[in-house]
N, C-alpha and C positions, 0 to 999 in steps of 0.2 A: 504494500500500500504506500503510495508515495505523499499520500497527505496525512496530516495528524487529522482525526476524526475528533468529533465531539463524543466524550463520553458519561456515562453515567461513574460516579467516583464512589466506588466499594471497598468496604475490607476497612481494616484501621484508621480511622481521623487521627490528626492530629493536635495536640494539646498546644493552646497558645503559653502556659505557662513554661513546657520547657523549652521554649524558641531565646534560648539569652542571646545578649546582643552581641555580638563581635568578637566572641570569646576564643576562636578557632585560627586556622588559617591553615593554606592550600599549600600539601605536601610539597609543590612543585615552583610553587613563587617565587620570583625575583623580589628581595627586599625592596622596600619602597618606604619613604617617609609619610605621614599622615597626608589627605590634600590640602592642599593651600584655601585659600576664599575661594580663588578663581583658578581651575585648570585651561592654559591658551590651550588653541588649536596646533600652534608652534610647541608648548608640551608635549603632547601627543602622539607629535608627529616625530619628534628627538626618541621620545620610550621607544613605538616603533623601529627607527631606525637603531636606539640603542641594545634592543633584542630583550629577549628573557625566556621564562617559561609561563606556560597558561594552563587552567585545566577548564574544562569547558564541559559540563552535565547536561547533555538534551538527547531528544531521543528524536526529534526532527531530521529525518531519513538527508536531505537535502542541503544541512548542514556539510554532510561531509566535502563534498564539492568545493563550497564555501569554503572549508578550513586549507584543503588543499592551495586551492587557488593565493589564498593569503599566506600562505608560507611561502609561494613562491615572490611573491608581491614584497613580503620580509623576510627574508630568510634568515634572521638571527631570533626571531621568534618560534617559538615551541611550541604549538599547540596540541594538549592531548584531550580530543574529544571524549567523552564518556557515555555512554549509553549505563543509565543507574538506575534504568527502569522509567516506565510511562506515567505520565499524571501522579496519583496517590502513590506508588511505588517509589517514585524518584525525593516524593516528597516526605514520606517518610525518612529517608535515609539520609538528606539534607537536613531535616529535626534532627535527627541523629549525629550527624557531625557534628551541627552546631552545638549541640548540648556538651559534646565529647571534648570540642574546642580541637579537633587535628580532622582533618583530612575533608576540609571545605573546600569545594572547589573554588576557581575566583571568578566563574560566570556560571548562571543555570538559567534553565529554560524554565517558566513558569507560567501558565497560564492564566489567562487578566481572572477570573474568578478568583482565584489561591492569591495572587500577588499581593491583596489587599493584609491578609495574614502573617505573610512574611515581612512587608514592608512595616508594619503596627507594633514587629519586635524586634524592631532593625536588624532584621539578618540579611536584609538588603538595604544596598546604598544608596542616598540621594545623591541622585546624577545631576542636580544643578549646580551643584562645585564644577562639572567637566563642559560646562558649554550646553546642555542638553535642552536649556529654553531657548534657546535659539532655532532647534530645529522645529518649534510650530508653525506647522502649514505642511511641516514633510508628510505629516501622516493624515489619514484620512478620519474623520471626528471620534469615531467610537473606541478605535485602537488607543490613540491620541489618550483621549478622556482616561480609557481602562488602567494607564499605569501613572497618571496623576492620584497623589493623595493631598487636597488642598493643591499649597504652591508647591510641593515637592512633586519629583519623579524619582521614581522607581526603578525602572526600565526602560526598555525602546521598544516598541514591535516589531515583531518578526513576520507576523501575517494578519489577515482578519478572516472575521463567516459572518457577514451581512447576508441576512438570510433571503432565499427566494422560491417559487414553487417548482421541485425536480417534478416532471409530471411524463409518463406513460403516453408518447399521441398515438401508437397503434391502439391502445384499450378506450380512450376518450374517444376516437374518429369509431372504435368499432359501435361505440353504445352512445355514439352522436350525444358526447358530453361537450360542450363549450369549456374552455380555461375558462376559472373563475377567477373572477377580477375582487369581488369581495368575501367578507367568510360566509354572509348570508348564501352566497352563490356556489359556496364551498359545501354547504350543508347539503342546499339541496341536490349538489352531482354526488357527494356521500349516496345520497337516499337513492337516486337513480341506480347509481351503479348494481349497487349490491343488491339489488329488486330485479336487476335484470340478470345479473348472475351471482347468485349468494355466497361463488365461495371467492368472489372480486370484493376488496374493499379500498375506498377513497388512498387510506394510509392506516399506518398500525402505529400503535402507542398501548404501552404497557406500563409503562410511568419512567418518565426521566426527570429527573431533577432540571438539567443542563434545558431540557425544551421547553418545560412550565416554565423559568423562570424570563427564557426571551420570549414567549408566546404572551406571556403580562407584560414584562417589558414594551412589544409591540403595542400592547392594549390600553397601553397610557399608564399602568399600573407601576406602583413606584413603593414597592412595600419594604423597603430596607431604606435607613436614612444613618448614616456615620460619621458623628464629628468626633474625632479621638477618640477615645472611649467608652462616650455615651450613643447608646445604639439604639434604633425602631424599629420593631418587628411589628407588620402588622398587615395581613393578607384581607382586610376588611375596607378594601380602597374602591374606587368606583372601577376603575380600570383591569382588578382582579378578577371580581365580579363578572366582569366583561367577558373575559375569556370562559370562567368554570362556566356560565348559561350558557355559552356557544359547544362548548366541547362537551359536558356532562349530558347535553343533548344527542350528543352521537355516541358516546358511553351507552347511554341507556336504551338509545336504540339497536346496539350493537353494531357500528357500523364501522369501528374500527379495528383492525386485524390485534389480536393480541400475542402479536409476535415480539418479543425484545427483540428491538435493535443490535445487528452486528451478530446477529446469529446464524446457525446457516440454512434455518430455517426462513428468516430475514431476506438473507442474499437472494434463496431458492422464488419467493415471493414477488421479490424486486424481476427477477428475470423471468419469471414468467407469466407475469402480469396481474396475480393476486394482487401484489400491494403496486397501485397504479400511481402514485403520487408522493412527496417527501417535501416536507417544509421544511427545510435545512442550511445547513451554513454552504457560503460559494464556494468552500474546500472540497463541493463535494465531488465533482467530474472526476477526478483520478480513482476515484473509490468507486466510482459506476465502473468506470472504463478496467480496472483490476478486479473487483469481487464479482461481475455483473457481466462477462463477457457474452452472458446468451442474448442480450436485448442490447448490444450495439445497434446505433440506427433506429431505435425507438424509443429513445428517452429523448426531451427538449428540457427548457428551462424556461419559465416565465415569469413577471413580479410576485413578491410576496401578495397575497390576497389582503384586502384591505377594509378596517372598519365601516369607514363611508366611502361611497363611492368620488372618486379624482382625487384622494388622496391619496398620497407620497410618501409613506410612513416604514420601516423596518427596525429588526434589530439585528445585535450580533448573538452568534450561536457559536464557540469554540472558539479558535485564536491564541497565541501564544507570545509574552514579554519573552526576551533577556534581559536579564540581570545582572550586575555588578554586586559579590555577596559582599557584607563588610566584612568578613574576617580576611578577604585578600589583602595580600600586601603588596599588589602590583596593579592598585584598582586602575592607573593611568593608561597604561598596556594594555588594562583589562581593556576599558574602555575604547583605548584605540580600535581593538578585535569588533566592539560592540558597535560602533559607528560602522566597520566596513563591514560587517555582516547584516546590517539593517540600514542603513542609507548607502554606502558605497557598493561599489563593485559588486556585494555581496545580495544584495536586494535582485540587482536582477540575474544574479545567478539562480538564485530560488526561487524568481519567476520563472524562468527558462525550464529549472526542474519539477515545474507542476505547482509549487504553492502560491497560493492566493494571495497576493502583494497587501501590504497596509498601508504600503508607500504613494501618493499622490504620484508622482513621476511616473511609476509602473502602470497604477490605475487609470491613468490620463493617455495613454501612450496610443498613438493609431495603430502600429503590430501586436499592442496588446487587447486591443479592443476589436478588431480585426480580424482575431487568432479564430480559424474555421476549426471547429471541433466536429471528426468523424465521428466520434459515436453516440453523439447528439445532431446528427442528420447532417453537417455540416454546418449546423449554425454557429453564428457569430454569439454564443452564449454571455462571451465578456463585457458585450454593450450593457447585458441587463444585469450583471452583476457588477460593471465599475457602478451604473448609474446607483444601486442600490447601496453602496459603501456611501454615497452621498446623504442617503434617505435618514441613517440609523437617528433613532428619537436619544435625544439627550438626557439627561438627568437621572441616568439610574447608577444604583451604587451597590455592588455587593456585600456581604457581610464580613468582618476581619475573621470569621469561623466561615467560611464559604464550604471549605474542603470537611469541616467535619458539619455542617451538614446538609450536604449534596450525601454523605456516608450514608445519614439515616433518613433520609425523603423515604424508599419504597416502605420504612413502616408505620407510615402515616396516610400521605397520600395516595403511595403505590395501592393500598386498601381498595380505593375508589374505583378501579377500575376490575378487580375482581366480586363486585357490590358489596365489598363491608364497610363503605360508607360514600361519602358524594366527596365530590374535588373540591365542595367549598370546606363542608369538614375535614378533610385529612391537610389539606391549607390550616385550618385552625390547629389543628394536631401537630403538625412541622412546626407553626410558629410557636408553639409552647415547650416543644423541644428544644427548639435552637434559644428559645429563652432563657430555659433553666441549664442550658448547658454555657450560654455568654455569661450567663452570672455566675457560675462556676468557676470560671474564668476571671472573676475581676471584673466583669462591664458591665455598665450603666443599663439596664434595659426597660424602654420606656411601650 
């Protein structure tokens, strides 16, 4: 699979209490003094040429290219990529270090959900010492936003998933469904389809944490609010609302496959036309075109479907920061790495190799928007996925406990869709969750 997928995040959460701050550092650094107020660009560029070692934690396939390419670009630089495991895997084991205080790397890959967790115990660096406000406008608004806390940054982006509708046209043209341009229009090709063949449905949802939370996002919903410490949980917004009436209605009528995603029951579905449709982040074409090869040639991509109609609205679904951890001692180096792999040379090598840019240059580009994709008929897919990086709704904010609890979502609201309760209950059930586990924690929870 050549793109990072959106996932559901299982198995161990992690505790904001043992994330200390800066206590570690990377087997492989070159010493480095504290930063100054201000790292120049001429910094930067002296670390580069004056070489060191790097250690770098991602599991993004496409890096490796990247790292290549940049060794040869510096060659007094060492970079030892790591694969430390995917999502919750990687991110455990980064708690782990930090806590241990040896064996941090001095970049990791983290995804804008978690980042807000890591950055709240400083075991990541604010990059506004290195130049890093400077580069707004590079990226495209929801990337941008996601590794902002307040005036600080976090990170850079590596990619986005401004989401849009993957949709089946040999299964719509066969049961003469229209793309739906709203969700009302969305419901009713649901109700068609599966009436005209019951074992076809719209799309399948089994509960994700990662989709409920941009599908409210999208819906104007804005149920997490985070100013340092003091936190709002509260799934009780108009916007919430919004989504559970539209979706608890195809719940109840059955009309969505109850397949987990990324299964190979999933894939089986995606190819051969049971699950006709996918509302998902723009990462997703490489994941059709590898897991899905029976239905080359009949998958397109259309706008995300929309609350009222001529509206323009999305969100993001998956995507992923790097990071500068603080326990590096070579964070200038670091950072050099972090600029060409997310703005320089670096950006569009990982466009070239399949991933969904966050960068405005790539997204803007005629070859990139251009780019005819065979196994979405030929279409020009990128027109409707840069314009939707444009779209994503502003203001929303993840929880500094995101990772532990996306953990515990299926036992709450995952409930709802095997009918032990309704999506607006197992919503109230998460948020009492994530309550009594933030205040565990030390956080304010209003």
């Amino acid at each position: 699979m050549r793109m990072t997928r959106r996932r559901a995040l299982l198995g161990a959460a992690m505790s904001i209490t043992l994330l200390a701050a800066g206590c570690g550092s990377s087997d492989d650094s070159t010493d480095e003094a504290p930063a100054a107020t201000t790292v120049s660009d001429a910094d930067v560029e002296a670390a580069l040429q004056a070489g060191g070692n790097l250690t770098v934690w991602a599991w993004e396939p496409t890096l490796t290219k990247v790292v290549a390419q940049f060794q040869t670009k510096y060659p007094k630089v060492k970079v030892n990529l790591v694969n430390a495991g995917s999502g919750n895997d990687q991110y455990t084991a980064l708690q782990n270090a930090v806590k241990a205080g040896t064996g941090v790397p001095d970049l990791a890959q983290i995804e804008y959900f978690a980042l807000p967790q890591f950055s709240l115990s400083k075991a990541v660096t604010d990059l506004s010492a290195y130049g890093a406000k400077a580069l707004d406008g590079t990226f495209s608004p929801g990337p941008w936003t996601s590794v902002h806390s307040g005036e600080k940054i976090y990170g850079l982006p590596m990619d986005s998933g401004p989401m849009a509708l993957f949709y089946n046209k040999e299964v719509f043209d066969k049961y003469k469904i229209a793309v739906p341009t709203t969700w009302e229009e969305y419901a009713t090709a649901a109700e068609k389809l599966h009436t005209a063949n019951p074992k076809s449905y719209i799309t399948s949802d089994s509960g994700d944490a990662g989709f409920t939370t941009s599908m409210i996002w999208q819906a104007g919903g804005r149920p997490y609010k985070v100013e340092g410490t003091d936190v709002t949980v509260n799934f009780d917004d108009e916007g919430t609302k919004k989504w559970t009436g539209l979706w608890q209605g195809l719940v109840d009528k059955k009309l969505l496959a109850p397949t987990p995603g990324w299964s190979d029951a999933w894939y089986k579905g995606l190819g051969d036309g049971t699950i006709a449709s996918l509302v998902i982040g723009a990462w997703m074409p490489p994941n059709l075109e590898s897991g899905v090869k029976a239905a080359a040639g009949k998958w397109r991509v259309a706008p995300m479907p929309q609350w009222a109609a001529g509206e323009k609205v999305t969100a993001e679904n998956g995507g992923s920061s790097l990071a500068v951890t603080e326990a590096s001692q070579a964070k200038t180096l670091a950072y050099g790495f972090l600029k060409y792999a997310t703005v320089g040379d670096g950006a569009q090598i990982r466009t070239d190799e399949g991933a969904f840019p966050a960068t405005t240059a790539q997204l803007t580009a005629d070859a990139f928007k251009n780019k005819e994709f065979p196994y979405l008929g030929g279409q020009k897919a990128n027109e409707v996925l840069s314009a939707a990086a444009t779209q994503v709704a502003t203001g929303w904010s993840y929880l500094p406990f995101q990772v532990y609890a996306n953990s515990v979502f299926n036992d709450s609201v995952g409930k709802a869709y095997t009918g032990g309760s309704t999506l607006q209950d197992g919503l109230k059930a998460w948020q009492e969750a994530s309550t009594k586990y933030g205040q565990e924690q030390g956080f304010t929870i209003k």
